[in-house]
Each structure stands twice: as C-alpha cells, then as structure tokens.
DRENBA-728035 format. One record per residue (C-alpha): x, y, z. Coordinates in steps of 0.25 Angstrom, whole numbers, plus 5000, padded with zeros to 4 digits. Example, Ala and Ser with C-alpha at 12.3 -4.5 7.8 and 13.67 -1.06 7.14 Angstrom:
<nodes>
504949825031;505549965029;
</nodes>
This chain:
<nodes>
504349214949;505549244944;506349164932;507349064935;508149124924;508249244932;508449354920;507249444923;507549604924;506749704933;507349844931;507249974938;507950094931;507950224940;508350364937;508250434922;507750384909;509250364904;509250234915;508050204910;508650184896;509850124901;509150014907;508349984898;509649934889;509849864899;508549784901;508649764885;510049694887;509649594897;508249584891;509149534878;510049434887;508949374892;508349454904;506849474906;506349624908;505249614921;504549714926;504249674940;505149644949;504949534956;504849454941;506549504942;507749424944;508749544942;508549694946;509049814938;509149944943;509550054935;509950154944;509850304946;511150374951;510850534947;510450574961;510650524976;509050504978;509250424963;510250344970;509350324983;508150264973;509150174966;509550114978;508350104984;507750024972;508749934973;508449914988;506949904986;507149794974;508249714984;507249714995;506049674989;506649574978;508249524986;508249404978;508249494965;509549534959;509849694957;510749754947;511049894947;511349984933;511350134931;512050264936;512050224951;512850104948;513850194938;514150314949;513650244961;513850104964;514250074978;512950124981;512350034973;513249904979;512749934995;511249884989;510849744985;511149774969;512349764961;512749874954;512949824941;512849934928;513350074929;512750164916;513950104907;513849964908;512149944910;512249854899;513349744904;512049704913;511749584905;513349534906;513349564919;512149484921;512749364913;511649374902;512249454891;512549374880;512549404862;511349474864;512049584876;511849744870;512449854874;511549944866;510950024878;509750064865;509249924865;508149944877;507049894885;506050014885;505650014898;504850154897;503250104893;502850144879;502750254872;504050334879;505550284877;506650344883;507950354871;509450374879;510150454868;511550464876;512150424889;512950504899;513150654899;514350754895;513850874905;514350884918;513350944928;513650954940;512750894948;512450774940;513250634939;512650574926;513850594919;514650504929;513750414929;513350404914;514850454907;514750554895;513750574885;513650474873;512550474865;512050374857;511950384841;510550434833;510350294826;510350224838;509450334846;508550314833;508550184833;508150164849;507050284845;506450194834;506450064841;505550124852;504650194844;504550054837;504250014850;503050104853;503850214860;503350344854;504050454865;505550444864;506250504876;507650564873;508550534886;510050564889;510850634899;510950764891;510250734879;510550874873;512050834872;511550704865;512450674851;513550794855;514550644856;514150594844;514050704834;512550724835;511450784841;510050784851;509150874838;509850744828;509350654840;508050724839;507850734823;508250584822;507250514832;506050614828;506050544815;505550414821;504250364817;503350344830;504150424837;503250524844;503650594856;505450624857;505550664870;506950744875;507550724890;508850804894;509150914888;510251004895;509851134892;511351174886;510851064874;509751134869;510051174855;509251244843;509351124835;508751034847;507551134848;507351134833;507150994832;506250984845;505451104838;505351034824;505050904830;503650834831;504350724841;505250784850;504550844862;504950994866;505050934880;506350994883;507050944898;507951004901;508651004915;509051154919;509351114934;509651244938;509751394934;510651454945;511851494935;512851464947;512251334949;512251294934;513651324934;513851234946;512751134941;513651144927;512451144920;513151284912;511551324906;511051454916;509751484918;509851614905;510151494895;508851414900;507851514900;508551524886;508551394883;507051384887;506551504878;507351464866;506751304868;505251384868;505551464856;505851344847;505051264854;503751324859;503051204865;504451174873;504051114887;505251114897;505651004909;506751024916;507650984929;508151074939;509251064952;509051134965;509951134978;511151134969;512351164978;512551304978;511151334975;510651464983;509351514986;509251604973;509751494961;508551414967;507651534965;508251554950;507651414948;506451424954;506251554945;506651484933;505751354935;504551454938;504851544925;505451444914;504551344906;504851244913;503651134912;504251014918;505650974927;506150924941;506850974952;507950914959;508750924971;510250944969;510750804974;512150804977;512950694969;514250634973;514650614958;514250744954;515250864954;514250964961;514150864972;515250934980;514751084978;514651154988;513351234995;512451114995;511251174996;510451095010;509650995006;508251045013;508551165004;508651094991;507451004994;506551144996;507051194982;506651074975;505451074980;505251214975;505851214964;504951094961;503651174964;504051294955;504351204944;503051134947;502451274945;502951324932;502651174927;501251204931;501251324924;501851264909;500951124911;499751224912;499951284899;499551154893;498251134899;497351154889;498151114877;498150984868;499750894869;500250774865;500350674876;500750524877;499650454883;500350304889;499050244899;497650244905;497350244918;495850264924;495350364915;496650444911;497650414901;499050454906;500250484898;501250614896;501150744887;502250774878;502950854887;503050764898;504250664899;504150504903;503950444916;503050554922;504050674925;503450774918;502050724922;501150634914;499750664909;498250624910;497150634901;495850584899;495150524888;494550414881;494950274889;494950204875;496050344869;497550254872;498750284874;499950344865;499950494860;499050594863;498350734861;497950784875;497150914879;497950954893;496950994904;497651014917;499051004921;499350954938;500750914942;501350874929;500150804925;499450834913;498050814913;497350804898;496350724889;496450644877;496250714863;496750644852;497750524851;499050584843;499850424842;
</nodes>
C-alpha cells in the first residue's frame, strides 16, 4: 500500500555512469526533504526517470520505459530528468511523463516538487550510492570542451568544469568510510580533467591514492590525445590505480578521423599503445570503436578490422554510426546504407571477440587480484582487476570453499569463454 503522505521515490537511471551519479544527487536531495528511496515500484508514489539521450535506439529505450511504467502503474506520477530532457524534450511531452530536469537544473527537483525547504542542497557530491558495495563511481567534471563530430554530449552537458581535489578527496573518503574499496573515476573526458582550474588527472590520481582503505582506483575515459608521461608515471608507480586504460579510439581511417574530429591517426595510437606497454608492462587496453561512419569505404573498414586483430586490444565495443540530428556530422554526406553498417558491426564485433580471445588466454594459468562480491550454488562470482562495473567486460567465476566470503582475492585463472573468467580461490588478500 502506498503512504498517504505520498513522498515515496522509485528511480530508474538509464545510459552511462555519469547519469548514474547525477541522480544519485538527486535521490539524496529529496531523501533530505522528506522523500523515502524504494526500490520496488509498486511501493512508489512518484516516478524518476533519468534519461539517456546519446543515441536514437537510447532515446527509444527512454521512451519505452516511461511507457511501460505508465501502462502498468497509470495512477503513478512520472518525472522525467537527464539529457533527453536538455536536447530533446517534445519527445518527451507526446508520453505520459513530464519533462521536468534537463542536466543543469536536476537539482531544482525538490522545489519543483514543493518539498525543498532549509535543508535544500545543491552539492551534486552529497549522494545516495546506488551502485552495491564494494564499487563507487566518483564524477570528477561535467561536460566536455572537444567537439567530435558525431557526438552531442557537449550540447547536452555545456563545457568542461571540473570539480576541485578537496572536494573529490573528500567524496573518495566518505565512500571508503562507507565500505566502498573500488573507486571509479568518471567524466566526459577525464584526461582533460583540471586543464579549467589549474590542475591535473596524475594530481587527481596522487591525491586520492593516499586514502586509507582505498584499494582499487579505477580510470574510465581517456581520449587518447590526454595520455601524457606524467599520467603513466603515476599509473606505473601506483599500488592503487589500475593499469586498466579505456580509451575510445573509434576509428583509424585518417580521412575519417578528420571528418570524425577526433585529430589522433592510427601512427599515434599504435604509438600511444607501445609507449603505454613500455612504462607499464602489465597495461590491458578496452576501447570503443565506430563503424559505418558517413564516407566510410570498403578499405577504412578493412584498416580497422586489421588494427583490432593486431593491436593489444583486450576489451571494447562496437557500435553502428547513429546519425544524430544535433550533431554536425549529421548532415555529411555518403551515408553509408544501413544493412551495410549492420554486417560490419557484426564483423567487427567477431574480429574483436577474436583478438580478446587471444590477450584473455594469456592469463590462464596465472594468479590475479579479483573482487569477489556473492555466492551462488557452488560458485563465487565477482570481477578481476581488469574488468570494469556492471559486467561490460565480463565477470568471473571461481570455485572454492563455501564458508571463503566475499571481498578481495587472489585467484589462479583456469579458463577464459566470452569475457568470462573462470578461476579458484587461493588466498584472501582484504
């Protein structure tokens, strides 16, 4: 039943981490005014959708949410917050919720609801964590300076501002206080983090490894321009921060990058990628790539296919270039059809699953740190060190005693199928 007072919250946040963390602000505002966090929805008497705008097919699944939440609960209040609502909003008015927050004005939710009182914050840092223990995602900056073509984030989100060490300090601490151990660092462009206010990423990195308890610093987002020395030194020095580096190469077709304005050809990356191995030898590499771009032929589709099968990439996606009306490659020309696009995604896909077969074999047989977060039946389930949150790089299994527990652990790989890592328990490490 639900309370007469009617100040319960269910939320959904869909799309990237960074909405993640932008809602959680939210959920600790109204929490702080008086609402009540529920995580069922049929317990709710108001509806927060954080939406997802970056792609058409993101769009769709927004949309479709809301319609599902209308139809099987139409007595139940919907708001809508997030990027759809900042760039695309009358799509958002034809449904059954209203579209109240774009990403600049998320935390007017409690004035707008009427509940805002002494207690209102506008710190988006205060949060209600809503990723399970032991894994915390920390927004160091909002919005982004680049201008790639084929993406909208900076319309949507404005320029890069990103927020001061003390306060990123702070937030780290209070979540390892509160028994988060893995730290994941999250921004638009998170090499370009501190370039506005007079600092850096390797000062970001030095100040947070500090913290006690702090275990795992995880990096996410790193345009491959960014990578300097002094970030490799730190990452190479450090016993916290992960040599996981992401970082989205998208293409490799030199008149493509130049249309893509992403200004890093395929010479630099293979450079990047052996000088990232020389400093740091352990270096695993995930990284996102764009096919069906317009203009792409028949041969920059080959350049990337050969790239994927001969660089040490271990871990990525592939996507299909989704033409976006905000964007400014949206009216290029020499579209490439959509059948065509569809076939080299899913080859691209395969030659990437190939070579990540290949680098994930290499591990079999040896002993790695992994995070180690339930049991189910006879397995204990978690992730290694070099695979991120929420199960896109793959998680692991490993057997061992049922009474072992969770939390940090040394674990001999045995076999590797599809992303999965398949181990046993050796000794407990935290």
């Amino acid at each position: 039943m639900k309370s007469e007072s009617l100040r319960r919250v269910y939320a959904v946040s869909l799309g990237c981490p960074k909405a993640r963390v932008d809602l959680e602000a939210v959920l600790a505002d109204l929490l702080i005014n008086g609402w009540e966090y529920v995580g069922a929805p049929e317990h709710a008497d108001l509806f927060l959708v954080n939406t997802c705008a970056f792609l058409e097919s993101a769009r769709q699944e927004t949309l479709e949410t809301i319609r599902q939440l209308h139809k099987t609960f139409p007595d139940t209040r919907i708001i809508s917050t997030g990027c759809m609502v900042e760039g695309f909003k009358g799509q958002i008015r034809q449904g059954p919720s209203e579209p109240l927050a774009g990403t600049k004005d998320m935390m007017m939710l409690a004035s707008y609801l009427g509940s805002a009182g002494k207690n209102h914050i506008a710190d988006s840092s205060i949060r209600l964590v809503t990723t399970p223990i032991p894994t915390a995602y920390l927004k160091v900056a909002e919005g982004c300076n680049r201008r790639c073509s084929f993406c909208i984030i900076p319309k949507l989100r404005g320029k890069q501002h990103s927020r001061p060490i003390d306060s990123l300090q702070h937030e780290a601490v209070e979540l390892v206080a509160m028994g988060y151990k893995e730290v994941v660092l999250i921004a638009q462009d998170l090499t370009a983090y501190g370039k506005d206010i007079g600092t850096d990423l390797p000062t970001l990195l030095k100040a947070l490894e500090e913290i006690d308890g702090l275990r795992w610093l995880r990096m996410m987002y790193l345009h491959p321009a960014g990578i300097t020395e002094q970030l490799l030194e730190v990452v190479a020095d450090s016993q916290t921060v992960l040599p996981y580096f992401d970082i989205p190469v998208q293409h490799v077709s030199e008149h493509i990058l130049r249309a893509m304005r992403r200004g890093t050809p395929q010479r630099k990356i293979q450079a990047l990628f052996a000088r990232i191995l020389a400093r740091v030898p352990d270096a695993v590499f995930r990284t996102t790539l764009i096919t069906g771009f317009p203009g792409e032929t028949h041969q920059d589709f080959d350049l990337l296919v050969d790239f994927v099968r001969h660089q040490p990439i271990m871990l990525g996606g592939v996507f299909a270039y989704s033409p976006e009306p905000l964007s400014a490659s949206y009216n290029l020309p020499d579209r490439v059809a959509p059948d065509i696009v569809a076939k080299r995604q899913q080859a691209l896909f395969r030659a990437m699953q190939a070579r990540a077969k290949e680098m994930l074999d290499g591990f079999v047989g040896k002993r790695i740190e992994a995070m180690i977060n339930e049991r189910i039946g006879d397995s204990w389930l978690g992730r290694t060190w070099f695979q991120a949150p929420e199960g896109i790089d793959g998680n692991l299994v490993a057997r061992g005693d049922r009474n072992a527990g969770t939390g940090f652990w040394e674990v001999e790989v045995e076999r590797i199928k599809d992303y999965t890592v398949y181990g046993r328990l050796i000794r407990r490490l935290g």
